[in-house]
C-alpha positions in Angstrom: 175.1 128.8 165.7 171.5 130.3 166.8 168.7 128.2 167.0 165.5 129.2 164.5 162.3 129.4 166.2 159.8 127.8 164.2 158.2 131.5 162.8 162.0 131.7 162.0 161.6 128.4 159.5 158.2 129.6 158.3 159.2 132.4 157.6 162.3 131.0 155.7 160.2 129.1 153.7 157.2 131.9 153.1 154.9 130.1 154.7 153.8 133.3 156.9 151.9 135.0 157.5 149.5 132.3 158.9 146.0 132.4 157.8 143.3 131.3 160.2 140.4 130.8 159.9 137.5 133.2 162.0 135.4 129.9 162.1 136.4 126.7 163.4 137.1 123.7 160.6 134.3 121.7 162.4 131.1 124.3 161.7 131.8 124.8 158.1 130.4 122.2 155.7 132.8 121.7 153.2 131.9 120.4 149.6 133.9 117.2 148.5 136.3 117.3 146.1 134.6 115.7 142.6 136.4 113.3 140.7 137.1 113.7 137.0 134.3 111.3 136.0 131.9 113.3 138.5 132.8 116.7 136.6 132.4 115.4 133.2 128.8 114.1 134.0 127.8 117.3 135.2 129.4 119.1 132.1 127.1 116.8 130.1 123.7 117.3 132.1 124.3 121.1 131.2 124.7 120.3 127.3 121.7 118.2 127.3 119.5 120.3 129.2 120.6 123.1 126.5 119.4 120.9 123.9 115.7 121.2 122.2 113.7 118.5 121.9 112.9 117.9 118.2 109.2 118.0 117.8 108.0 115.1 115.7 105.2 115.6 113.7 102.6 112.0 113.5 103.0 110.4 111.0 99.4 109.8 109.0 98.6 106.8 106.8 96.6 107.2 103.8 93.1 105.1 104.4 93.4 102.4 101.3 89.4 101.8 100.6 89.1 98.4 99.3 88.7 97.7 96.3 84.8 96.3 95.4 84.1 92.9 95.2 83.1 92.1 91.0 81.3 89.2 90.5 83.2 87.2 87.4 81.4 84.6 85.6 83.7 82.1 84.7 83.4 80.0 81.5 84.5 76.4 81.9 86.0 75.0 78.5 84.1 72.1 77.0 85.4 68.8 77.9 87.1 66.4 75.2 86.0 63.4 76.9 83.2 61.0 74.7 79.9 61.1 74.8 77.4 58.6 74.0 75.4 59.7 70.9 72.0 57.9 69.9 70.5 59.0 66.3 66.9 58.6 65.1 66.3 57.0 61.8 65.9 60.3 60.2 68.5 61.9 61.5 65.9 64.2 62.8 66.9 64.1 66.7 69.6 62.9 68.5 70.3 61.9 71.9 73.9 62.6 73.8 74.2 61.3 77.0 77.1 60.0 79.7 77.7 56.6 78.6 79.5 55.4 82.4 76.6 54.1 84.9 76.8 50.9 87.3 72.7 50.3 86.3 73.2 50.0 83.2 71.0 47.3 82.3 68.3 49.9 84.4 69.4 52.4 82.8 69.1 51.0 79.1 65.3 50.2 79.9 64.3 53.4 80.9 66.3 55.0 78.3 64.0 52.7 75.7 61.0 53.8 77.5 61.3 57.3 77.2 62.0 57.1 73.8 59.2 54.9 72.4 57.2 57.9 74.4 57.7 60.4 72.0 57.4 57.8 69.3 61.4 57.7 68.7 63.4 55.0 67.2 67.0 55.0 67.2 69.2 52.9 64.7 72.8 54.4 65.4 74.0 54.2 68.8 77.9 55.5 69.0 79.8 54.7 72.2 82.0 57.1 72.3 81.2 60.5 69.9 82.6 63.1 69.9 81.5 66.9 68.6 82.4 66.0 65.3 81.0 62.9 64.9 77.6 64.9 65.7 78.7 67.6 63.0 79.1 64.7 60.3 75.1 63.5 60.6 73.5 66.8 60.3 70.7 66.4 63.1 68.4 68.5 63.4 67.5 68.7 67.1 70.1 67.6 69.8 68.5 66.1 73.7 71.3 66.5 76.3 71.0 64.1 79.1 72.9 65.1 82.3 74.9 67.6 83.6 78.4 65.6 82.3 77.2 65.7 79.0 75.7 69.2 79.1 79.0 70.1 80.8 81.0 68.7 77.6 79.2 70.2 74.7 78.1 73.3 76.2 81.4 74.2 77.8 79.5 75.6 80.8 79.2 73.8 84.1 75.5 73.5 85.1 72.7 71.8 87.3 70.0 70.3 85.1 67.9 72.8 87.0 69.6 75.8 86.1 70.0 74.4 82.2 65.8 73.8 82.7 65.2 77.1 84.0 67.7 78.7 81.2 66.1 76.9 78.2 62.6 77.7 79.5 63.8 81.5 79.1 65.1 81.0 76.2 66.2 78.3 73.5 69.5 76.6 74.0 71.3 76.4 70.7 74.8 74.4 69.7 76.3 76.2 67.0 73.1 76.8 65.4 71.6 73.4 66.5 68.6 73.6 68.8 69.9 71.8 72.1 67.4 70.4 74.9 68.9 69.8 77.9 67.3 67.0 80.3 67.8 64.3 83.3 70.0 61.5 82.6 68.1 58.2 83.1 70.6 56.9 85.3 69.4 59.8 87.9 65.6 59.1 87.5 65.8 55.5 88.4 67.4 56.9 92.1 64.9 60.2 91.9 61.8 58.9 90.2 59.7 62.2 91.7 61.8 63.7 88.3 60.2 62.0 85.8 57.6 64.1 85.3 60.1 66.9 85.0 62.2 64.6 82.3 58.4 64.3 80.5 57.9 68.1 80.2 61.8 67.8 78.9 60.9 65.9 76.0 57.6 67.0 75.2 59.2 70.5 74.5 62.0 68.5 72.2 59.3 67.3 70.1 57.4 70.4 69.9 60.7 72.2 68.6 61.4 69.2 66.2 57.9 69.7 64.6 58.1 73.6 64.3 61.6 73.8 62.1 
């Protein structure tokens, strides 16, 4: 048997001719072999840098003016709670009044003053009246002493100033009853500078008593 030379088993195998290379292996810079994850990144960078950018338009909010402030006058109902009532002999004035007071032996004195003033005398003192009880005597002229009291028949929540400056306006009425409203006598004993005030009060009662 004959011995194969080693072109003999290349060629046997069709592995010849041999190509070389006209460059040696070491001066050409070969590019690595990517890996499947390598390849599919790159595959993707090229889609997305195919891809438009959607342009999105601002959004603008409608500017909500606000709404302008109304002033609201709020009527307060009338209380239920009693009042003290005082009722002259002739029915022709009456006198309602907070009845609670811690000076009340004070209180009653100055009350009793102010009326023998305006040359008043009361025979019927209620306690505890209520609007009807003042419907059911007819009077013809009612003084309102504090703001409780004022507060209660009125049904409107008042200083005794504002009530002062109201009536000096114009004529306070109770369903149809002339109404004076005044200082209660518990607040002139601790503010005496408002007597003089109370004075005017009552001089006006009198002078509406006499004209009706």
């Amino acid at each position: 048997m004959s011995l194969m030379t080693r072109e003999d088993v290349l060629r046997e195998l069709e592995l010849l001719p041999v190509w070389q290379l006209k460059a040696p292996l070491s001066s050409v810079s070969a590019m690595p072999a990517l890996t499947p994850v390598q390849t599919n990144v790159i595959e993707s960078a090229a889609l997305l840098s195919q891809i438009v950018e959607p342009v999105i338009e601002p959004v603008i909010e409608p500017v909500i003016e606000p709404a302008p402030l109304v002033s609201v006058h709020v009527e307060i109902a009338a209380v239920a709670a009693p009042f003290r009532l005082l009722i002259s002999d002739n029915a022709s004035m009456a006198f309602a009044l907070d009845s609670s007071s811690s000076d009340a032996q004070d209180v009653e004195a100055l009350l009793s003053n102010m009326l023998k003033a305006i040359n008043i005398n009361c025979s019927i003192d209620i306690a505890e009246a209520t609007i009807t009880t003042l419907a059911e005597h007819r009077v013809k002229l009612l003084v309102v002493m504090g703001e409780m009291a004022a507060h209660g028949l009125m049904g409107q929540l008042q200083t005794i100033e504002d009530w002062r400056s109201d009536q000096s306006a114009n004529p306070l009425n109770y369903q149809n009853l002339p109404v004076v409203i005044t200082y209660h006598p518990a607040f002139l004993l601790k503010n005496t500078d408002h007597k003089a005030k109370a004075w005017v009060d009552l001089c006006a009662a009198k002078r509406i008593l006499q004209g009706l």
